[in-house]
Structure formats: structure tokens, C-alpha cells
ZAMIMAR-174595 format. One record per residue (C-alpha): residue in one letter; x, z negated, y negated. Coordinates in steps of 0.1 Angstrom, whole numbers, padded with zeros to 4 digits, always signed. Example, Ala and Ser with C-alpha at 12.3 -4.5 7.8 and 13.67 -1.06 7.14 Angstrom:
a+0123-0078+0045
s+0137-0071+0011
//
This chain:
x-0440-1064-0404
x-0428-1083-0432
x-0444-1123-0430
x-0468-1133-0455
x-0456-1161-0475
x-0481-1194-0476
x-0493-1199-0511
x-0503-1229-0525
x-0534-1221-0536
x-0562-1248-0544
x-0586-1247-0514
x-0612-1262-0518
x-0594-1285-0544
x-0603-1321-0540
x-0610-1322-0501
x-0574-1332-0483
x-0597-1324-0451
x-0595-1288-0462
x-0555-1285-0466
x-0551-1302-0435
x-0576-1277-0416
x-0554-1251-0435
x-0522-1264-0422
x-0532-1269-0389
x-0545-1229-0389
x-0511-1217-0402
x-0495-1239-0374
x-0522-1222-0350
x-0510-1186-0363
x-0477-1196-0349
x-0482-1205-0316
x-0511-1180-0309
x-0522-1156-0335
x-0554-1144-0317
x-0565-1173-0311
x-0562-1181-0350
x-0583-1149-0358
x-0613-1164-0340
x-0608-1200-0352
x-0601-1187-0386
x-0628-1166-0388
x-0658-1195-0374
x-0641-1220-0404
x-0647-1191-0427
x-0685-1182-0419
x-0690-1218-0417
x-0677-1237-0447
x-0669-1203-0473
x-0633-1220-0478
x-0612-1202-0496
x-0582-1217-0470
x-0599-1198-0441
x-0599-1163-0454
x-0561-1165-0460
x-0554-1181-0432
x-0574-1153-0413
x-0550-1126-0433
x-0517-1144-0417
x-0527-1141-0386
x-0543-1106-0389
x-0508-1095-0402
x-0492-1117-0372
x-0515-1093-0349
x-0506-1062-0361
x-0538-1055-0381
x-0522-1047-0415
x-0554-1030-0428
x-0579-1060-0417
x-0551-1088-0431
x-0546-1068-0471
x-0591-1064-0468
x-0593-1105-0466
x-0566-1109-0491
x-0583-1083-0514
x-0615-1103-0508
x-0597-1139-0517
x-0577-1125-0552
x-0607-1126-0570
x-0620-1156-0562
x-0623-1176-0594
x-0611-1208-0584
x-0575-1197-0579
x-0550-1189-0611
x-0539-1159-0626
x-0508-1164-0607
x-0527-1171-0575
x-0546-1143-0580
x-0512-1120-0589
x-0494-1134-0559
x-0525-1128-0533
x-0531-1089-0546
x-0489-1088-0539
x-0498-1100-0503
x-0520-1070-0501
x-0502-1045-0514
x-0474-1053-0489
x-0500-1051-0464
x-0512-1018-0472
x-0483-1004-0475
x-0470-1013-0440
x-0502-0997-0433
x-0495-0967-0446
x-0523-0967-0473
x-0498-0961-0504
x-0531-0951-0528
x-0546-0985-0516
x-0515-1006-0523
x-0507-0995-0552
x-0543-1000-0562
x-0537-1035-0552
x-0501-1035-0572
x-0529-1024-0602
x-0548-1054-0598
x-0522-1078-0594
x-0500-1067-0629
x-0538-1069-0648
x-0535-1101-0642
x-0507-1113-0637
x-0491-1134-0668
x-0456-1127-0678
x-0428-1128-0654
x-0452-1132-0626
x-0454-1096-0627
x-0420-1088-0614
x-0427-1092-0580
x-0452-1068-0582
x-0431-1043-0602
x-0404-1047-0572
x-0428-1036-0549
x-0445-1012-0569
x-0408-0999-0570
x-0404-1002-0531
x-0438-0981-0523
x-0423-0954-0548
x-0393-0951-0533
x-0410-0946-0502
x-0424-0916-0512
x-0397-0904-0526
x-0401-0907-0567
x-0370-0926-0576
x-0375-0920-0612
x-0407-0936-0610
x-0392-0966-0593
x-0364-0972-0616
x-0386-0976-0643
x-0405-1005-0625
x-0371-1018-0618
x-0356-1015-0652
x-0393-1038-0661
x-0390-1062-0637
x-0354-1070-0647
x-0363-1074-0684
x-0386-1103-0667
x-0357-1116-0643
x-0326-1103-0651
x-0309-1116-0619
x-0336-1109-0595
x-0313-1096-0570
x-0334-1078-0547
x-0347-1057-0577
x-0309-1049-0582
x-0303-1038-0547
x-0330-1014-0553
x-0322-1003-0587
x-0287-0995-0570
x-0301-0976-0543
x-0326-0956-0567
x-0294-0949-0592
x-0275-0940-0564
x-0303-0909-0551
x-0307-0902-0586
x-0270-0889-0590
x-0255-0921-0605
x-0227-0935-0585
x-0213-0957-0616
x-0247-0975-0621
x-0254-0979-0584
x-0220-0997-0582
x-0227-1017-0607
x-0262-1026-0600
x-0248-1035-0568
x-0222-1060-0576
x-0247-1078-0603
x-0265-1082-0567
x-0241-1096-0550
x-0227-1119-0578
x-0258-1133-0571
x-0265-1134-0535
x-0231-1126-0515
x-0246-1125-0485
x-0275-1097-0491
x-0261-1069-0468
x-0285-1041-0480
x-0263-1050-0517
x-0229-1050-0498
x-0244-1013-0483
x-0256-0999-0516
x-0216-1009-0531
x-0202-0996-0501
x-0223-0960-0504
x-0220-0959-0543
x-0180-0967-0537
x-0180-0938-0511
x-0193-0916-0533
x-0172-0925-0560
x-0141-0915-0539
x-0135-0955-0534
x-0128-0952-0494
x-0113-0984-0491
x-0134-1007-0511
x-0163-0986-0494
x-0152-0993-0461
x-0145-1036-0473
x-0185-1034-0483
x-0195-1018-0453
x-0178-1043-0431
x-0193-1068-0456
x-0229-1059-0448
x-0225-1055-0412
x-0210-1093-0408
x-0237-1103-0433
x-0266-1092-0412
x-0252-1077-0377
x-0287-1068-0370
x-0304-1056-0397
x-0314-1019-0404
x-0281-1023-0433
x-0259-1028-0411
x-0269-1000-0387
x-0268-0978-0415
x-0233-0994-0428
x-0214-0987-0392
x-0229-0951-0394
x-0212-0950-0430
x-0180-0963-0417
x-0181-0938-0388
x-0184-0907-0409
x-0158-0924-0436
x-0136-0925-0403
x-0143-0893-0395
x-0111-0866-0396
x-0122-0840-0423
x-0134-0809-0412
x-0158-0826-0384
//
């Protein structure tokens, strides 16, 4: 379960009483997320702050309730006190959400909401996911063309390279994967799942050594992280005598 990110959203805008209620719920969330549901929940029925009901998504998410945590969120986007870009960034919230859940038709449902509102390059976060939940079930193409839009908006967004590579890289393009992967990594050196996707794009490309350099790479970026378990299975099979 991915974290939910705290958002500065206006809560009840005006009261400092209310951020600091919010804070110390976050805080709560930490130390004892069950506990949070059931304060969270009282400070919603009671006061209708907008603080509560995202408070009560983190630590729904933080419980393993996925389903419960993207309803809340659902139920906070369209409350009009917060911004477009509130509003874009809460329905991205959900979508994650529902997508750990397994509910692809409601996340992307969410993802729907989110770029409908969403003003200019506050959408590429939710084409990145959009991308990520497409992937998932399998339609590459579709997700490349959500990449290829979100990097018109942020041309150096390098998680939406990393994914670009990968989807280039099932889609029969080596070459591009390579180089979507590098454009990554020019930007963040350390992103392991990059230094995988130039290490399987390099393998494929009959590059065994610099294959084997990004491998290593994302294994000593991350040791462990679901790249690097699937970087020392790379290195293994690229080890491997032929004919085994």
C-alpha cells in the first residue's frame, strides 16, 4: 500500500484550531491507525470538517481498507471549498486507492474526474497513473499514449519515463526503452526501476555488459525493492551458460 500524501488543502480555512486538530490526527494515524479511524470519524460527524474526512482516508489506507479510504476521498474532491488542483490531487488519491483495491473501472472513473478538472500540468499526475492502471491490465499502447501526454506537460517527469521505457520496451522497442530510460536516470540516478528498464532494454539489445552495469545499478540503488529482485533475476539468466 502506497502512502497517501498530506495535501494542503484549506480546512476549514480561517480556524488554526482546525489545522492543528488535522495535524494532530495525521500524527494519530502514525502511532495507531485504528485508533485514528474512530477519532477521525467522531470529528467528522461532529464539526463536517473537511480535515476529518481526509484524515479518516489516511488512516483507512494505513488499515488496509483501500475501498473505505478512495469512498471518503471521493466524498472530499467535490467539496467546493477546495481548488481545482485540490480537487485533481484528492480524486489522484482515490484512484490510487482503488486501484490497490483492485476496482480498475472505479479508479479510472476517479482518474476521469480528476483530469475534468484538473488545470494544465496538474493533470500529469493523473495521466501517470492512468498509465500505471493500464499497464496493469495489460494495454501498453493505451498507456504510452497517457505517457507521451503527461510528458508534453513535464517533460522530465522521471517516473513517467521509467514507465514509458517499460511500455516501449513490451511493445517491441528496445531503442526507445533505452532511451526513455537514461532521460530517467539523467534525472534521478538513483531510481532503480530506471536502472532496471536500461538494464532489460540493453539486454535485449544484445548490450550484455552495460545490461549487467544497470542491473547491478538498480540492485545497489534499492537492495530491497521489487527492481532489484527482478534485476538479480535478470543478472542470473544473463549469467546463465546458453543452452540452459
Amino acid at each position: 500500500m502506497r502512502a497517501l500524501a498530506l495535501l494542503p488543502l484549506l480546512f476549514l480555512a480561517g480556524a488554526a484550531d482546525a489545522v492543528e486538530d488535522y495535524e494532530s490526527c495525521v500524527a494519530l494515524v502514525e502511532r495507531d491507525a485504528p485508533r485514528a479511524v474512530r477519532e477521525a470519524r467522531i470529528w467528522r460527524e461532529e464539526t463536517a470538517a473537511l480535515g476529518a474526512l481526509h484524515c479518516e482516508a489516511l488512516a483507512l489506507a494505513a488499515t488496509g481498507s483501500p475501498r473505505l479510504a478512495a469512498e471518503r476521498l471521493e466524498a472530499l474532491a467535490i467539496a467546493p471549498a477546495l481548488s481545482p488542483e485540490e480537487q485533481a490531487a484528492v480524486w489522484l488519491q482515490a484512484a490510487t486507492l482503488r486501484r490497490d483495491a483492485g476496482e480498475a473501472t472505479a479508479a479510472e472513473a476517479a482518474l476521469a474526474s480528476g483530469l475534468a478538472v484538473a488545470p494544465g500540468a496538474a493533470a500529469a499526475p493523473l495521466l501517470i497513473e492512468r498509465a500505471a492502471l493500464r499497464a496493469t491490465g495489460g494495454d501498453d499502447r493505451s498507456a504510452l499514449d497517457a505517457l507521451d501526454s503527461a510528458l508534453r506537460l513535464e517533460p522530465g517527469n522521471a517516473e513517467a519515463l521509467t514507465l514509458r521505457a517499460a511500455a516501449r520496451r513490451r511493445l517491441g522497442d528496445p531503442a526507445g526503452a533505452l532511451a526513455d530510460a537514461e532521460a530517467a536516470l539523467a534525472v534521478d540516478p538513483a531510481k532503480a526501476p530506471a536502472a532496471l528498464e536500461r538494464g532489460l532494454a540493453a539486454a535485449e539489445l544484445g548490450q550484455g555488459e552495460a545490461a549487467r552495469a544497470a542491473f547491478l545499478a538498480a540492485i545497489a540503488a534499492a537492495p530491497d525493492s521489487p527492481a532489484a529482485k527482478i534485476a538479480r533475476a535478470a543478472l542470473q539468466a544473463l549469467d546463465a551458460p546458453e543452452g540452459d
